[in-house]
Every structure is written in structure tokens, then in C-alpha cells.
C-alpha positions in Angstrom: 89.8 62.5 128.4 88.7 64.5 125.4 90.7 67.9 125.5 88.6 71.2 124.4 91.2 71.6 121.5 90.6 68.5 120.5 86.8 68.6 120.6 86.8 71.7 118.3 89.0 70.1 116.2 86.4 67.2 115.4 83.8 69.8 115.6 81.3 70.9 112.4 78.1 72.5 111.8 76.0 73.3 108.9 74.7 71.9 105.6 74.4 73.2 102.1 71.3 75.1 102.1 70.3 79.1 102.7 68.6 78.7 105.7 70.1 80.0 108.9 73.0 77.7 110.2 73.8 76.3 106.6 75.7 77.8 103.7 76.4 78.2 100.2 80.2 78.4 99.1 81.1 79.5 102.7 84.5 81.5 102.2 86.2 83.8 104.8 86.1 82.6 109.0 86.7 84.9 111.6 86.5 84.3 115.7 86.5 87.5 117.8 89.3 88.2 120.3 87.3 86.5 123.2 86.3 83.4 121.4 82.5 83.5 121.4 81.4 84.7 118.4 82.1 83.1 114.8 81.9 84.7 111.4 81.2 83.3 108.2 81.1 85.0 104.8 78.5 82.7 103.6 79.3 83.7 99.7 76.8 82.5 97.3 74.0 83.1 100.1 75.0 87.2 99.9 75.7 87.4 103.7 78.0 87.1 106.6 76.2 84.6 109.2 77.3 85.5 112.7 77.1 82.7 115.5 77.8 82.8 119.6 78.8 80.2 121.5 76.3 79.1 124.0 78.3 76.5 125.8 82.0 75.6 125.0 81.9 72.9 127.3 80.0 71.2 124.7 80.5 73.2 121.7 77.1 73.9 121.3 76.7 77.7 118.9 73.2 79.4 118.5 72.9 81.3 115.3 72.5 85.1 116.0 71.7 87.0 112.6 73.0 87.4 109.5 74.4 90.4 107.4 73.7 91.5 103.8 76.9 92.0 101.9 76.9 90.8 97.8 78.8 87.8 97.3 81.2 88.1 100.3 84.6 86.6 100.6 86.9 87.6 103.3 86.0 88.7 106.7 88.5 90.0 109.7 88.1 92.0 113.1 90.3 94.8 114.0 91.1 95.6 117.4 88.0 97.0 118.2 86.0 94.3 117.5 84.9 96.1 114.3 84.2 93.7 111.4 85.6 93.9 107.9 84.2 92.5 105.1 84.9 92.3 101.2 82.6 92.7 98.6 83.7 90.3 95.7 81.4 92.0 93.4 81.3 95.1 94.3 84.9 95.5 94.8 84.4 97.3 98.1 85.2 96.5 102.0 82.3 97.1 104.5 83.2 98.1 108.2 80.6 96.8 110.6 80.3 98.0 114.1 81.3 96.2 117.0 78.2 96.5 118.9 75.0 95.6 116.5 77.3 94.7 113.5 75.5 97.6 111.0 77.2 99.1 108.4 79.2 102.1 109.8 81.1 102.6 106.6 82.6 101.4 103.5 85.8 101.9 101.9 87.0 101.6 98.0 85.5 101.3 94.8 85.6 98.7 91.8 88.5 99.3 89.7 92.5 99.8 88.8 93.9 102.6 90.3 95.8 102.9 93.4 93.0 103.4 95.7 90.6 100.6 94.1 89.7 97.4 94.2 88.9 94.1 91.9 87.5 91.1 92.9 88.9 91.2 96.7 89.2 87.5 97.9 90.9 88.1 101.8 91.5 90.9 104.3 93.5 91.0 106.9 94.0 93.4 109.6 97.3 94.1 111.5 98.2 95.5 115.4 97.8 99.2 114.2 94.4 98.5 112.6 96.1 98.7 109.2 93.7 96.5 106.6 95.5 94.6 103.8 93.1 93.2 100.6 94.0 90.7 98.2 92.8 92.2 95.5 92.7 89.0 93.3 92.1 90.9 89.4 95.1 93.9 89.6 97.2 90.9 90.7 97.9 92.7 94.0 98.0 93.2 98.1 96.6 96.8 98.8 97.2 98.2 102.4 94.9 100.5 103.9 95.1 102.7 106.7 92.6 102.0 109.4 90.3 105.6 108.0 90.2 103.5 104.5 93.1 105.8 103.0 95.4 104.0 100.7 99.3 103.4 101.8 100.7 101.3 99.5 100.5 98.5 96.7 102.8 95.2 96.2 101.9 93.7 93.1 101.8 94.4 89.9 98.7 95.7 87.4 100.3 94.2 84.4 98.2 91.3 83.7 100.6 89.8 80.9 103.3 89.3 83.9 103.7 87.5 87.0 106.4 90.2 88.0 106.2 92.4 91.2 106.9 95.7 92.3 109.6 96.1 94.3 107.9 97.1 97.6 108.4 95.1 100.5 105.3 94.2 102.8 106.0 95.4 105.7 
């Protein structure tokens, strides 16, 4: 007998292509809390394609809609089901809502001081709705508050060293 686990292990989808269902440089994943819907920042395509499971039984998704963001690259869900997205381009992170995915806000701007981003590859969001960016050119992790107000840095902006700050992620 095939386990589920299994099964989604051995399981793909999708083709190169910008049609819905196939992608172009697909980058950051996310699965919501209850397992049914799927997230993909589909990068060179300029969207985020969202999918629902029809039938895990037989891992069968249907392709639900797909949201303009400029060359996205990581994508998380807080605990509210609200969808963050980065901007590589743009250097900004999009909030989505939970219920119709549009754009409810967006936080940052391009650039180098404490409250901006560069080039943000990956988000992450932690159990008090706290959003951490890599934010791949300063050479640093940014943590955000879950209102998009800047906490703290660990990194480093010298680009001529690969030392760090002395903060500690917590």
C-alpha cells in the first residue's frame, strides 16, 4: 500500500511555460495551515500562482488564480492565513489577504538603511507574526514586526566583509 506521504513525495506538476499550471524560475513554496492550498512565487512569470487541492486522495490540484507581484521570490503565511510576499525588484514585501488574496498592504522600500530592503530572496514568519527577510544585497536578515515596523538587523552592510553584527537572532 502506497502511503499519502509517500504519494506526495513522488508527486509533480507543471512545465516550463507562463500558462496557468506552469512556471518560469519558480522560487518560494508555501502550503497553508490546513493543507489545501499551495503557493508558488512563479518568478520570471511576475506572479504568485495559487493552487487548491481538489482531491488528496489522489493528489489531484486545480489551479485557482494567480497574483501580480514583479519578479517574486519568497512567499510565507502568518497565522492568519495572510500571505507575504517579496518583491526582488522592487525591494518591497506585499501582504495579501486571507480571504481573496488582494493586496491589503505593503511594507519597505528599496534601499540601505535600517528599515529597507535590497534584493529580498526569503521571508519567514514566526508564532507572534514577526516577518524576517533575507535581504540578500545589505548582506543581512531584517525582522519586522507584524505592522511592517522594523525591530532589528543581523548582518552586516559592509560589502567588503563577510563579518556580522553581533546581534543574536532570536
Amino acid at each position: 500500500m502506497i502511503t499519502r506521504r509517500a504519494a506526495i513525495e513522488n508527486f509533480s506538476f507543471g512545465k516550463k511555460g507562463q500558462d496557468n499550471g506552469e512556471f518560469n524560475c519558480p522560487w518560494g513554496i508555501v502550503v497553508n495551515k490546513d493543507g489545501n492550498m499551495l503557493f508558488v512565487a512563479d518568478h520570471k512569470n511576475n506572479r504568485v500562482q495559487v493552487f487548491k487541492w481538489m482531491n488528496q486522495e489522489e493528489l489531484s490540484l486545480e489551479w485557482l488564480k494567480n497574483i501580480q507581484v514583479e519578479l517574486p521570490t519568497g512567499v510565507a503565511l502568518d497565522s492568519q492565513e495572510r500571505l507575504y510576499v517579496c518583491s526582488f525588484s522592487k525591494g518591497q514585501i506585499l501582504r495579501f489577504k486571507s480571504e481573496d488574496q488582494s493586496l491589503e498592504c505593503t511594507f519597505c522600500d528599496k534601499g540601505n538603511t535600517p528599515v529597507q530592503i535590497q534584493n529580498p530572496l526569503g521571508i519567514t514568519i514566526d508564532d507572534q507574526n514577526n516577518f524576517y527577510v533575507a535581504d540578500s544585497e545589505n548582506h543581512r536578515i531584517q525582522k519586522f514586526n507584524s505592522e511592517g515596523i522594523w525591530q532589528n538587523s543581523y548582518g552586516t552592510l559592509d560589502r567588503s566583509s563577510s563579518s556580522t553584527t553581533k546581534n543574536n537572532l532570536s
